[in-house]
N, C-alpha and C positions, 0 to 999 in steps of 0.2 A: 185515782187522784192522789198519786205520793208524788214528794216532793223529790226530785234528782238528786240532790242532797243526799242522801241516804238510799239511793239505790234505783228510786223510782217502782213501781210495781213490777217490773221483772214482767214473767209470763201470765199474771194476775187475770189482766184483763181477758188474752184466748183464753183461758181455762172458763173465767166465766159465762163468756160468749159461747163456747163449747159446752159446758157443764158437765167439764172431766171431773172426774173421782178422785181426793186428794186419796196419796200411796198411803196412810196409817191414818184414823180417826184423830182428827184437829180439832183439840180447841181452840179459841184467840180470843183476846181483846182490843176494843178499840186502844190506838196507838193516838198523842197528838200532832201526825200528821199524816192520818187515814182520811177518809171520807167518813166521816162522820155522819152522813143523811145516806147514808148507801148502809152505814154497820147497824143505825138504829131501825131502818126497814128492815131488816134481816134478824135482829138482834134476839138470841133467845131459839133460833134455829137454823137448820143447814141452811145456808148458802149456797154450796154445793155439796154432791155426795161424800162423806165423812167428812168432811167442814164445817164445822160449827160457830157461829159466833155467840160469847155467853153476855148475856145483857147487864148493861151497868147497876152495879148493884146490888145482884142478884147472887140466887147461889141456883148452881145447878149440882142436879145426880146425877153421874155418870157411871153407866154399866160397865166396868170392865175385865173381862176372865170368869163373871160368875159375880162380882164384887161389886158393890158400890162405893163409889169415890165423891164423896161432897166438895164442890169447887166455890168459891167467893170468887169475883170476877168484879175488879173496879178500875177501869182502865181511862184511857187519858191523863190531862195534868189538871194543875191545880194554877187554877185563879184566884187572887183576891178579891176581885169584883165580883165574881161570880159564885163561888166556894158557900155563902149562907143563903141561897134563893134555892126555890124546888125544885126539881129539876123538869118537871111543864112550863116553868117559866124561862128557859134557856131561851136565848134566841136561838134560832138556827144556824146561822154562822157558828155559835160558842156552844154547837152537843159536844165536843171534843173534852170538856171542864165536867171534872167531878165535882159531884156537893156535898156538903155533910148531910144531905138527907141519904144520900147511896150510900155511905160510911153508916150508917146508926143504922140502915136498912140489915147491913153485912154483920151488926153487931149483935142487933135483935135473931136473925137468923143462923146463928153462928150454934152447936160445933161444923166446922167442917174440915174438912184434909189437904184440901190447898188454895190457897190464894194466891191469883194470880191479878196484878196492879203493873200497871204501868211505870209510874214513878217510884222510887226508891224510898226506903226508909231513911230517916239518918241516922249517921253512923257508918256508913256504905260507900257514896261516892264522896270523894272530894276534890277542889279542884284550886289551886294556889290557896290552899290551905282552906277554903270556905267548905263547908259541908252542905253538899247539893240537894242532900235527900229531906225528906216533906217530915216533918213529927207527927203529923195526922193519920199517915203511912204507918210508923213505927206505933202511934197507940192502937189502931187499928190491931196489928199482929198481936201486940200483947194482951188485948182483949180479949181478942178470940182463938190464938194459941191453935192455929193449923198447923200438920206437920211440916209444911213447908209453903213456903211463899217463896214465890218469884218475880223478879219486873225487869223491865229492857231500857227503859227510854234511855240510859247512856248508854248501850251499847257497847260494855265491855264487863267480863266474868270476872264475878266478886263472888264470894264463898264466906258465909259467918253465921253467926245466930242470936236470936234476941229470945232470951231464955230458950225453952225447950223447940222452938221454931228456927229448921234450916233455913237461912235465906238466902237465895241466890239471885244474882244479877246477869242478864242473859246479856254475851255478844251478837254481833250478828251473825244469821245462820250459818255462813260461806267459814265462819272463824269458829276456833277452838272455843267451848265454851257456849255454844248457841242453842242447842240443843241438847235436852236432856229426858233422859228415859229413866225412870222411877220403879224398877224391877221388884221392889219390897212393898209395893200396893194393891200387885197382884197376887201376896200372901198374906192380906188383912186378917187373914182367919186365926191367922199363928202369931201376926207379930200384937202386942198388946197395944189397946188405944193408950195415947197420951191422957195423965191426969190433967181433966180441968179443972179450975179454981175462978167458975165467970160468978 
């Protein structure tokens, strides 16, 4: 269920119906214009084989080369009707809305290595001069000081940092910028953690 707009789900649906094996272990987050009641039945495990979807809120371990890599995962956007209610209380239509209870969940849980968020921090996008990104975003990062954080929902490659945390803003996949591969996570051994100050 994606909207044409953006691409629509592409091959999404056979792969499912099939239950191909994505090419390199995937993680995702809900997006606000996924299927929201399809990502939270699945949320928290494969999908399909190396597909994962990571549950709002949450942080997952992820094994990778021998390493473990701690992920925050807070995906969708942000409502103001909705943004101070629990998140059992969502209606169904509105799983797509993050709450501050997902945010204080990722904060109490926190250190971890990446955060990956749908919406943007501000500072990031802008658009006739307004700044599009969320400040709940941005305390977020600076709370918990992942080495990196990423989000997509504008769909175009931004590059910066907010204090000692890279942040990047993902294109879509078919464009420069969409995808990115983290070769220095796989030598956690060697490179030093970042100092916290939570």
């Amino acid at each position: 269920k994606a909207v044409t707009k953006h691409g629509g789900a592409g091959e999404f649906p056979a792969w499912l119906r099939e239950g191909r094996r994505a090419p390199i272990p995937t993680y995702a987050i809900l997006g606000n214009h996924d299927d929201a009641k399809l990502f939270y039945e699945y949320a928290g495990r494969e999908i399909l084989p190396s597909l994962h979807l990571l549950a709002q809120g949450e942080v997952a371990s992820i094994v990778l080369g021998g390493n473990t890599v701690r992920v925050g995962a807070l995906g969708g956007n942000y409502s103001p009707r909705y943004f101070k209610i629990k998140p059992a209380e969502l209606p169904t239509g509105k799983l797509k809305h993050y709450t501050e209870s997902h945010i204080a969940k990722l904060v109490e849980d926190a250190p971890f290595d990446i955060l990956l968020v749908h919406e943007a921090p501000t500072g990031f996008v802008t658009r006739d001069g307004v700044d599009l990104g969320r400040p709940e975003i941005r305390e977020l990062i600076e709370k918990t000081q992942p080495r990196y954080a990423f989000f997509g929902h504008h769909h175009r490659y931004v590059e910066g940092m907010i204090e000692n945390t890279t942040v990047i803003g993902l294109a879509d996949v078919q464009n420069d910028g969409g995808l990115h591969v983290l070769p220095d996570l796989r030598l956690r051994k060697v490179i030093p953690p970042l100092k916290r100050n939570i």
